[in-house]
DSSP file (Angstrom, degrees, kcal/mol; ACC not computed):
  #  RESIDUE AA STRUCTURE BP1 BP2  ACC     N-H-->O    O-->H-N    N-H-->O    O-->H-N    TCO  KAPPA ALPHA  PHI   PSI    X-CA   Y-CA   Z-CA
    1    1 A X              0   0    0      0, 0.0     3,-0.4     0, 0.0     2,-0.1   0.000 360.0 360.0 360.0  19.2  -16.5    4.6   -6.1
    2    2 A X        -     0   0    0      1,-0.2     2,-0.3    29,-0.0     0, 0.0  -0.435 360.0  -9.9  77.6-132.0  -18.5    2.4   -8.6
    3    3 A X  S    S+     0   0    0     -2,-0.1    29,-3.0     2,-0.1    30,-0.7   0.062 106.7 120.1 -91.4  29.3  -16.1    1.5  -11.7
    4    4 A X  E     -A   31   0A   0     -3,-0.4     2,-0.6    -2,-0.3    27,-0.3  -0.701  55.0-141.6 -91.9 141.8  -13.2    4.2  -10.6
    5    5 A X  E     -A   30   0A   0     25,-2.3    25,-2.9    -2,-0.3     2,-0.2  -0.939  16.1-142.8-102.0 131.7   -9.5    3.1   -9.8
    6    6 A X  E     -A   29   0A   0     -2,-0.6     2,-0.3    23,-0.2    23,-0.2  -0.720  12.6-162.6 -88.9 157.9   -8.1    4.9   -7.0
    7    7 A X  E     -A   28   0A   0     21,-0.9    21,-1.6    -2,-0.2     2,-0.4  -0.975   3.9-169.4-135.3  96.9   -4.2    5.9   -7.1
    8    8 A X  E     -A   27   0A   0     -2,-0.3    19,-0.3    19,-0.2    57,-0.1  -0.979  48.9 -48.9-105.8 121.8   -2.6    6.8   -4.0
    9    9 A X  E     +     0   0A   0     17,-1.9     2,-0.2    -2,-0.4    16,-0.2  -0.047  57.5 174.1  65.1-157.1    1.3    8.6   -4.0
   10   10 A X  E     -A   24   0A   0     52,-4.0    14,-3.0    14,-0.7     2,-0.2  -0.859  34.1-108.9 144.6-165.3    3.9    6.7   -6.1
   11   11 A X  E     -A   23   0A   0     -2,-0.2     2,-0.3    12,-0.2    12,-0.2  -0.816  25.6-119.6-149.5-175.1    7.0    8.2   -6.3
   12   12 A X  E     -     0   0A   0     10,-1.0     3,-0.1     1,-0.4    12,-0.0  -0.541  50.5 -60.9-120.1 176.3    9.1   10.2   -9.6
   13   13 A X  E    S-     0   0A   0     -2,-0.3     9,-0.9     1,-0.1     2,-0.5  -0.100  73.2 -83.2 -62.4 167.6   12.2    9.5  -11.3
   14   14 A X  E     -A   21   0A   0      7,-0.2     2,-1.5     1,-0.1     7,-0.3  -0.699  44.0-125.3 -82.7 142.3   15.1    9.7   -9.0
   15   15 A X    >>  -     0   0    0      5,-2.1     4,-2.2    -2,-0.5     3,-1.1  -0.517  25.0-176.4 -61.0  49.7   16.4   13.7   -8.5
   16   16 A X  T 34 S+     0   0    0     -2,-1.5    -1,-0.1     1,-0.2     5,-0.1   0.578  87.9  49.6 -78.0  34.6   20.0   13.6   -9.5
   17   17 A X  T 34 S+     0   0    0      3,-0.1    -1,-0.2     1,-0.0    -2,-0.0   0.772 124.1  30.3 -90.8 -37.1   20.2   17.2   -8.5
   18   18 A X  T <4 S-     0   0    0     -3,-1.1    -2,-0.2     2,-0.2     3,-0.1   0.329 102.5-134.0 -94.0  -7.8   18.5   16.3   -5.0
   19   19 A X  S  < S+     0   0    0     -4,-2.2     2,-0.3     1,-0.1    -3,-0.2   0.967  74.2 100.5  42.7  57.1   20.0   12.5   -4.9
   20   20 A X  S    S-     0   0    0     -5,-0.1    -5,-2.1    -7,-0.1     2,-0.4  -0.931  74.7-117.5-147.1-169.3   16.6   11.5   -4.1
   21   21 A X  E     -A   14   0A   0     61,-0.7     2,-0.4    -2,-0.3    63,-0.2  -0.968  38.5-123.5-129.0 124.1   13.1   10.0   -5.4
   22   22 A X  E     -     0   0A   0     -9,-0.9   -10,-1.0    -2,-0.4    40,-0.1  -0.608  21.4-138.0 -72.2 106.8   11.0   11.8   -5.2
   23   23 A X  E     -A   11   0A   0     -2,-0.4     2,-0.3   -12,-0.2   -12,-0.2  -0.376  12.9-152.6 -85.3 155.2    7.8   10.6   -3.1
   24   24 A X  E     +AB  10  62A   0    -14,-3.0   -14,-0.7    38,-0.8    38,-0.7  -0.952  21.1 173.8 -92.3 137.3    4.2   11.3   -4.0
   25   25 A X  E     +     0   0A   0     -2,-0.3     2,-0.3   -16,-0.2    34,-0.2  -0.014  41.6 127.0-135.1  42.4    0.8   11.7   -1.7
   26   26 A X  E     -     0   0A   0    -16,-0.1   -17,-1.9    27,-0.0     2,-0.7  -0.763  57.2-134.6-101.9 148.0   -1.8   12.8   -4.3
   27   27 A X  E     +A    8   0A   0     -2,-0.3    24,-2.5   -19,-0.3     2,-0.2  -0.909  30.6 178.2 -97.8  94.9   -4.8   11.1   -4.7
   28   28 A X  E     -AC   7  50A   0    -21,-1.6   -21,-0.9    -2,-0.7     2,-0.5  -0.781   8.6-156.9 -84.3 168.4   -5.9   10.2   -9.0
   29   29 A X  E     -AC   6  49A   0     20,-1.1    20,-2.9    -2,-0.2     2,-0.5  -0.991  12.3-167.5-130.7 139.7   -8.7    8.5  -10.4
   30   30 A X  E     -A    5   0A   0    -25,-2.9   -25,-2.3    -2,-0.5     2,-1.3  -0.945  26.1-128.4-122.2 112.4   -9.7    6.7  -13.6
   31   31 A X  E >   -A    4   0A   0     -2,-0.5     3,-2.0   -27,-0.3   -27,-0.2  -0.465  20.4-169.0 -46.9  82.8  -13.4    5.6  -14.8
   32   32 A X  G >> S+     0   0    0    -29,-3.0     3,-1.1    -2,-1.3     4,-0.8   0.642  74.4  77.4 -63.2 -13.6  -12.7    1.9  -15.5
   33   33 A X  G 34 S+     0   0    0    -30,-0.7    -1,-0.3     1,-0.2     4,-0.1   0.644  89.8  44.6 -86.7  17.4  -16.0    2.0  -17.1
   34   34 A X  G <4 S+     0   0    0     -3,-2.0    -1,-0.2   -31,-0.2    -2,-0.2   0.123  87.7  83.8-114.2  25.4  -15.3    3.5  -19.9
   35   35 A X  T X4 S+     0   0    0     -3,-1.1     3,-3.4     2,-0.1    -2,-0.2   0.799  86.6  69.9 -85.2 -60.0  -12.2    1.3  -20.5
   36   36 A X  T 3< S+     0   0    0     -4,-0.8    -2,-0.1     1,-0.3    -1,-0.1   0.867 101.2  42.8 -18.4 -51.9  -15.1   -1.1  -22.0
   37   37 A X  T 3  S+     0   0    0     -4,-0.1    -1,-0.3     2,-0.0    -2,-0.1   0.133  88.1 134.3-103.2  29.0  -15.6    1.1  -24.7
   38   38 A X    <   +     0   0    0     -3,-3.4     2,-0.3     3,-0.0    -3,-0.1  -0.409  26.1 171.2 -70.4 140.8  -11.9    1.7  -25.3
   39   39 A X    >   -     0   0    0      1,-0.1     3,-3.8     0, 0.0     4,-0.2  -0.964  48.4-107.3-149.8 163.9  -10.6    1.6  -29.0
   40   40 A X  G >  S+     0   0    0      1,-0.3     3,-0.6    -2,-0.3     4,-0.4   0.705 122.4  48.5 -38.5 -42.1   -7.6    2.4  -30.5
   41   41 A X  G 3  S+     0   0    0      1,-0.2    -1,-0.3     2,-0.1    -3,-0.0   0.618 119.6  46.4 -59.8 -18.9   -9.0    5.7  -32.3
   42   42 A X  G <  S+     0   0    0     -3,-3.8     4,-0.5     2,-0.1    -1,-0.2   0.024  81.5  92.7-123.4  30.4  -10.4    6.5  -28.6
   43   43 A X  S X  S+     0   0    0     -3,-0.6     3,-1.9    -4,-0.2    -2,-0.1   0.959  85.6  49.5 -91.2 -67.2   -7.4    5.7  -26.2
   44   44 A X  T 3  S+     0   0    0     -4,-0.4    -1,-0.2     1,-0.2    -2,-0.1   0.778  99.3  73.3 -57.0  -3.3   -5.7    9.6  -26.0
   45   45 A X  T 3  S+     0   0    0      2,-0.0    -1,-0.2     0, 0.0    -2,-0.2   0.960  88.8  90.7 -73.8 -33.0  -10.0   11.0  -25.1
   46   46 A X    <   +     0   0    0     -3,-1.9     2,-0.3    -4,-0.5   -16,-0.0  -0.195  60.7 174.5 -64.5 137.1   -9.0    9.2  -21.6
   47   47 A X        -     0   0    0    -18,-0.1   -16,-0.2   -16,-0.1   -18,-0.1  -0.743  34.8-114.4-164.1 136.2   -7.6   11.0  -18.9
   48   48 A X        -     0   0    0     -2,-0.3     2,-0.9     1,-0.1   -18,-0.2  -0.138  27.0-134.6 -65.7 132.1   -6.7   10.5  -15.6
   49   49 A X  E     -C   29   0A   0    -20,-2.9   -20,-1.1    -2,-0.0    -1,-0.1  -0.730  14.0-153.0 -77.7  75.6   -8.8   12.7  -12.6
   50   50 A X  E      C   28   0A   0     -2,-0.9   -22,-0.2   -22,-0.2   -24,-0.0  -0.579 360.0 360.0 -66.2 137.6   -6.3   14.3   -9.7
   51   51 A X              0   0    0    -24,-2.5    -1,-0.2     2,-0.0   -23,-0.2   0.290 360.0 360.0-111.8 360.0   -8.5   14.6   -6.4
   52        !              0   0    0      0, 0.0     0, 0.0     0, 0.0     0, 0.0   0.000 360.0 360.0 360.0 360.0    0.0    0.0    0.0
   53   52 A X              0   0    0      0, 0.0     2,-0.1     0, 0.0   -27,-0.0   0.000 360.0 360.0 360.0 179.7   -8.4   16.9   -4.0
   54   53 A X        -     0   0    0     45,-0.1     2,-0.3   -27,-0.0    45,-0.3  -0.514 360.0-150.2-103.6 175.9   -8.8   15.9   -0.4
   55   54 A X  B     +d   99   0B   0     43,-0.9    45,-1.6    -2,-0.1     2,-0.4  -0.869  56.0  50.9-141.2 149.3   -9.4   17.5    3.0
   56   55 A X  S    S+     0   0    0     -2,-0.3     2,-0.3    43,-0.2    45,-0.1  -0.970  96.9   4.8 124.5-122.7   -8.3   16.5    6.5
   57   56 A X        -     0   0    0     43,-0.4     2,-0.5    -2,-0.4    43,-0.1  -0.605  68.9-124.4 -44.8 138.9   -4.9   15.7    7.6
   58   57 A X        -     0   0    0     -2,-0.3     2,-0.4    -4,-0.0    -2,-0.0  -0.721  38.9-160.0-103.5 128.6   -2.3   16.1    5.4
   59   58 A X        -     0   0    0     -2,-0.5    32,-0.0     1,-0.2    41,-0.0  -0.929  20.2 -69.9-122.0 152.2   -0.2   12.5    5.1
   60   59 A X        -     0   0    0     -2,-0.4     2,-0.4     1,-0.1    -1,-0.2   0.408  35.6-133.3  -6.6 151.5    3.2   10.9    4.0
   61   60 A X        +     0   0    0    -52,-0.0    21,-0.4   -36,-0.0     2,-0.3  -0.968  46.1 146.5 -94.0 149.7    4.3   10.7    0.7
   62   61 A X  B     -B   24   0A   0    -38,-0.7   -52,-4.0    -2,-0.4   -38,-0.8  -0.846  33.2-148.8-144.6-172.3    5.5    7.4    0.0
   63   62 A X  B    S+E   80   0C   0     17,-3.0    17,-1.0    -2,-0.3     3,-0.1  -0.845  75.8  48.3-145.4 170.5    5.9    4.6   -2.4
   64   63 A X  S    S+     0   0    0     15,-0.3    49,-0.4     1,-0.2    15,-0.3   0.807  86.1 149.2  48.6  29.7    6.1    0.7   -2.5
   65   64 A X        -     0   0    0     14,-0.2     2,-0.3    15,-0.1    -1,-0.2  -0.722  45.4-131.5 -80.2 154.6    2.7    1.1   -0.2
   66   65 A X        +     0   0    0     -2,-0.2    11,-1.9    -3,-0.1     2,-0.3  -0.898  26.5 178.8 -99.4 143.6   -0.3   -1.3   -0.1
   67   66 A X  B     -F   76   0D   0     50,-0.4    52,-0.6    -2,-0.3     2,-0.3  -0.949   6.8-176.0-136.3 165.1   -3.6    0.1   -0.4
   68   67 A X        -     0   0    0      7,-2.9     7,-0.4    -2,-0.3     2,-0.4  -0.889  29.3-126.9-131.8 161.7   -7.5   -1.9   -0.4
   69   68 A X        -     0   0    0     -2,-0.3     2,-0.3     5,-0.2     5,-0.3  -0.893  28.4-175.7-103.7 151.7  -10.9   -0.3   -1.0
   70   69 A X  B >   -G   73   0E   0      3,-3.1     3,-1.9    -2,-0.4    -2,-0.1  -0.838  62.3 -60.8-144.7  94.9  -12.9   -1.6    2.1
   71   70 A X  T 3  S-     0   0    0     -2,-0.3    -1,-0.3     1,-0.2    24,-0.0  -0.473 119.5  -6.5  73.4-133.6  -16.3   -0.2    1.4
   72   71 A X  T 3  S+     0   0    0     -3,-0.1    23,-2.2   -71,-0.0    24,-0.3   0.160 124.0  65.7 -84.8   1.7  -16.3    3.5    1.2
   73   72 A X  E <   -GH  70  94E   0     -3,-1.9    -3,-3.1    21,-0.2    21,-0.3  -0.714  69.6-138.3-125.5 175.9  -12.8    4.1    2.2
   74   73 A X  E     - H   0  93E   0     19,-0.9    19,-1.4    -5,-0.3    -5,-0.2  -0.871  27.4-150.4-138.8  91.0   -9.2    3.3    0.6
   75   74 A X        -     0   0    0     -7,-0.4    -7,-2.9    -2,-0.3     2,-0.4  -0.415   9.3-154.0 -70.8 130.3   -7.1    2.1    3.5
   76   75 A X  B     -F   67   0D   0     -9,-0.2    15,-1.8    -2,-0.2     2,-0.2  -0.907   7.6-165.2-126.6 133.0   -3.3    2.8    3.1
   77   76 A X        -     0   0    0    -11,-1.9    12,-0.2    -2,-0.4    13,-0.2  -0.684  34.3 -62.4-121.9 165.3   -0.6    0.9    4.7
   78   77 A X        +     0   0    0     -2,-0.2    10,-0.2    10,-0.2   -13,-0.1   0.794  51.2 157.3   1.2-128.3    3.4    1.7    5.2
   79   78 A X        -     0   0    0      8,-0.4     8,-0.8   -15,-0.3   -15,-0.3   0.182  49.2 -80.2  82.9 158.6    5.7    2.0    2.6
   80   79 A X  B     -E   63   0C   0    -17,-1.0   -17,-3.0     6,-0.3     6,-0.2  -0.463  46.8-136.8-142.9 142.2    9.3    3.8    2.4
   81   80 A X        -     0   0    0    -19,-0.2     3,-0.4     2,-0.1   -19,-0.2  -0.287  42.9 -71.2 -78.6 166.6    9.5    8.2    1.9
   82   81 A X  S    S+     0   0    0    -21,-0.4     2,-0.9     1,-0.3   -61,-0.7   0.733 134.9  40.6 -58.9 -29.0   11.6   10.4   -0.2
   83   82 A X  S    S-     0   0    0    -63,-0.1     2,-3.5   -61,-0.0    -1,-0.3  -0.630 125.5 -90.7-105.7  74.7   14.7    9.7    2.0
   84   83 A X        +     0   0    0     -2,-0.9    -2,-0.1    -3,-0.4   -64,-0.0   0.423  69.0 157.6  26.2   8.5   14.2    5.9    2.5
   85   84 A X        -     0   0    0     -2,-3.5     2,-0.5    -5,-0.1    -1,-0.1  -0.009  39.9-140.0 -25.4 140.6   12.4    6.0    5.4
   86   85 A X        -     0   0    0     -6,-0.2    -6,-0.3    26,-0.0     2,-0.2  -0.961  23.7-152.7 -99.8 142.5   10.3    2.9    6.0
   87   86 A X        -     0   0    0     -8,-0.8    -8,-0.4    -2,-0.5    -9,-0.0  -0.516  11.5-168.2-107.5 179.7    6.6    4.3    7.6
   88   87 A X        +     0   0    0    -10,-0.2    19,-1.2    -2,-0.2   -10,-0.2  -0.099  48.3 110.2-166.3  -9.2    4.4    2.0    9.9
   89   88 A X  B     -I  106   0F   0    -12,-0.2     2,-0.4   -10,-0.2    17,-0.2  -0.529  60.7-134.2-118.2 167.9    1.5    3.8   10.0
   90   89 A X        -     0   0    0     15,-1.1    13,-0.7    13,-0.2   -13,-0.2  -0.858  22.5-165.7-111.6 146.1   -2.4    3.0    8.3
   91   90 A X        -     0   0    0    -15,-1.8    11,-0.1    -2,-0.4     2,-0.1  -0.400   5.5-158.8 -94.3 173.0   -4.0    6.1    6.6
   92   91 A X        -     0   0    0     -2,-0.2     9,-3.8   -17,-0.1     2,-0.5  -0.626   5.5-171.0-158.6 114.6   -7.7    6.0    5.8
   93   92 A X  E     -H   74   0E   0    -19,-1.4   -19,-0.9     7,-0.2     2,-0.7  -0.846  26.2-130.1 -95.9 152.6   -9.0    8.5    2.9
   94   93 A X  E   > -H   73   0E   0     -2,-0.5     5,-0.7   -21,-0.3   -21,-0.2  -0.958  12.6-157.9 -72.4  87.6  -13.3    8.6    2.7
   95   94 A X  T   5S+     0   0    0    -23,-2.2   -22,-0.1    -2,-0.7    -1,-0.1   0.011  85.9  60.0 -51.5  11.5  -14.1    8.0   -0.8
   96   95 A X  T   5S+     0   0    0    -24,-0.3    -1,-0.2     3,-0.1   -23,-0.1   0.517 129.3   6.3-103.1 -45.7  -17.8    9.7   -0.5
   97   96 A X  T   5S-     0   0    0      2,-0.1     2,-0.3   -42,-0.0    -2,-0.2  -0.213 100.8-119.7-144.7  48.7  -16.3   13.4    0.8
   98   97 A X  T   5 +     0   0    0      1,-0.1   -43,-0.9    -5,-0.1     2,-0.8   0.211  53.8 149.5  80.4 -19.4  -12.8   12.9    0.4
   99   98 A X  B   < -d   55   0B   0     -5,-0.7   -43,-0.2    -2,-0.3    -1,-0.1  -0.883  40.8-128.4-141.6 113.2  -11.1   13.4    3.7
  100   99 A X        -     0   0    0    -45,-1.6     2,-0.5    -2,-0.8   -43,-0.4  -0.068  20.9-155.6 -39.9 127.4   -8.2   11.9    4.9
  101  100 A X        -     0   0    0     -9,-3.8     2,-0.5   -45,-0.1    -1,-0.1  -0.905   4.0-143.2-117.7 130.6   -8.4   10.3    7.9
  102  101 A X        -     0   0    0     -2,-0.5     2,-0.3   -11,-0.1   -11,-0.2  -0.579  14.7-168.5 -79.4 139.8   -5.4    9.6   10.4
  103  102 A X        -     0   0    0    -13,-0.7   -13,-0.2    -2,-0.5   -11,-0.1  -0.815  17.6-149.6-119.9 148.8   -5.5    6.7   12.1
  104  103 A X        +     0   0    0     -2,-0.3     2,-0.2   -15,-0.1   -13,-0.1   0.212  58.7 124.4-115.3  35.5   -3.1    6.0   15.1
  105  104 A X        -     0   0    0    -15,-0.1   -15,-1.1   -14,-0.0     2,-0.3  -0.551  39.5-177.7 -68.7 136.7   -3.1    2.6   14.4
  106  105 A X  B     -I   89   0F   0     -2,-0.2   -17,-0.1   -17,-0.2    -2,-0.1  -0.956  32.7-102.0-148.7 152.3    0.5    1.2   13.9
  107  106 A X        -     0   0    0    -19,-1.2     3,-0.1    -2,-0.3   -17,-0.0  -0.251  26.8-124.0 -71.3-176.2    1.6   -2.5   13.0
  108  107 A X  S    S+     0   0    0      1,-0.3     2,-0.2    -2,-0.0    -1,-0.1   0.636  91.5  33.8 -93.7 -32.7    2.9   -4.7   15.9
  109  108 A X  S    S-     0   0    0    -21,-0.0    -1,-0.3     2,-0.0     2,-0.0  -0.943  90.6 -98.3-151.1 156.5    6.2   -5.3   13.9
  110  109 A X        +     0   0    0     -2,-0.2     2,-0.2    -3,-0.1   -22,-0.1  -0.185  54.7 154.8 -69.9 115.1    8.3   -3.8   11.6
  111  110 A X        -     0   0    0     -2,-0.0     2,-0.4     2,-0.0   -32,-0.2  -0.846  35.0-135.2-136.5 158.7    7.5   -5.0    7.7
  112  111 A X        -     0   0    0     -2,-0.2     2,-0.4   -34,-0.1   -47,-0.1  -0.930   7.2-161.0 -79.5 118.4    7.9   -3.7    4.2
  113  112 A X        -     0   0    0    -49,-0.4   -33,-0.1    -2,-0.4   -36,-0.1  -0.995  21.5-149.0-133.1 116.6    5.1   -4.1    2.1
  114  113 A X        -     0   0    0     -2,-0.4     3,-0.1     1,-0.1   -35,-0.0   0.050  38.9 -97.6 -80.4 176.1    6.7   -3.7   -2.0
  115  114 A X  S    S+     0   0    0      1,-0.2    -1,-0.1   -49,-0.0   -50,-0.0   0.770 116.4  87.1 -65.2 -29.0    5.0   -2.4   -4.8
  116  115 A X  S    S+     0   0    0      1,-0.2     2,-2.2   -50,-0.0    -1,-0.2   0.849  73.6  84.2 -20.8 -58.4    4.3   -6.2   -5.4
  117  116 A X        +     0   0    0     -3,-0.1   -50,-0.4   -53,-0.1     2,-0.3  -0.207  59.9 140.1 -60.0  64.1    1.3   -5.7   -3.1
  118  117 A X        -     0   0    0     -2,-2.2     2,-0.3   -52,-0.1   -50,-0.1  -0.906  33.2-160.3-129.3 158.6   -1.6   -4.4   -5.0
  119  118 A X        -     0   0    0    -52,-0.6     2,-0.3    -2,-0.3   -52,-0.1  -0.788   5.4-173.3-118.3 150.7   -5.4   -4.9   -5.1
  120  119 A X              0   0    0     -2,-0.3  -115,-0.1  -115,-0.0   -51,-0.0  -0.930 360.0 360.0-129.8 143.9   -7.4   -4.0   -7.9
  121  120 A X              0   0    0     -2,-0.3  -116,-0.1   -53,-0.0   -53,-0.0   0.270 360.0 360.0-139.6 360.0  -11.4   -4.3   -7.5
């Protein structure tokens, strides 16, 4: 996606009507090339992109790792609104959008924190 950062899920403040935290599975984007021309007078013109996607509808979670690998943004585990742990790889298509499910699963059971992020 050239000079964009992708954003996949995340999660909301915790629900203490719902006792939960709330998971996210929405896709945003930011033009890091215009972060180059940021200046103090120009910081609130910025504003973050929600995409929307097509294919198979997937998780929300939090405290997932995700990469860009080319053309796609590969999605990894990470724990659900009730503290599920997930297992499973995603794949979204950053050319057209559309989620793809993979039935690929790791070999053993890991937790991968929010620690675990790439930026490119």
């Amino acid at each position: 996606m050239g000079k964009n950062m992708i954003i996949f899920g995340g999660e909301k403040l915790y629900n203490t009507h719902l006792k939960v935290r709330e998971c996210l599975n929405d896709v945003r984007m930011f033009s890091a090339g215009k972060l180059c021309k940021l200046t103090l007078k120009g910081i609130d013109k910025y504003e973050w992109t929600s995409l929307k996607t097509t294919g198979v509808f997937v998780a929300q979670r939090r405290n997932h790792v995700g990469v860009a690998v080319g053309k796609h943004l590969v999605v990894h585990g990470g724990v659900d609104s009730f503290g599920n742990y997930l297992n499973d790889l995603k794949v979204l298509n950053l050319s057209n959008r559309f989620l793809i499910i993979s039935n690929l699963f790791s070999y053993e059971k890991m937790v991968l924190t929010s620690r675990s992020k790439s930026v490119f």
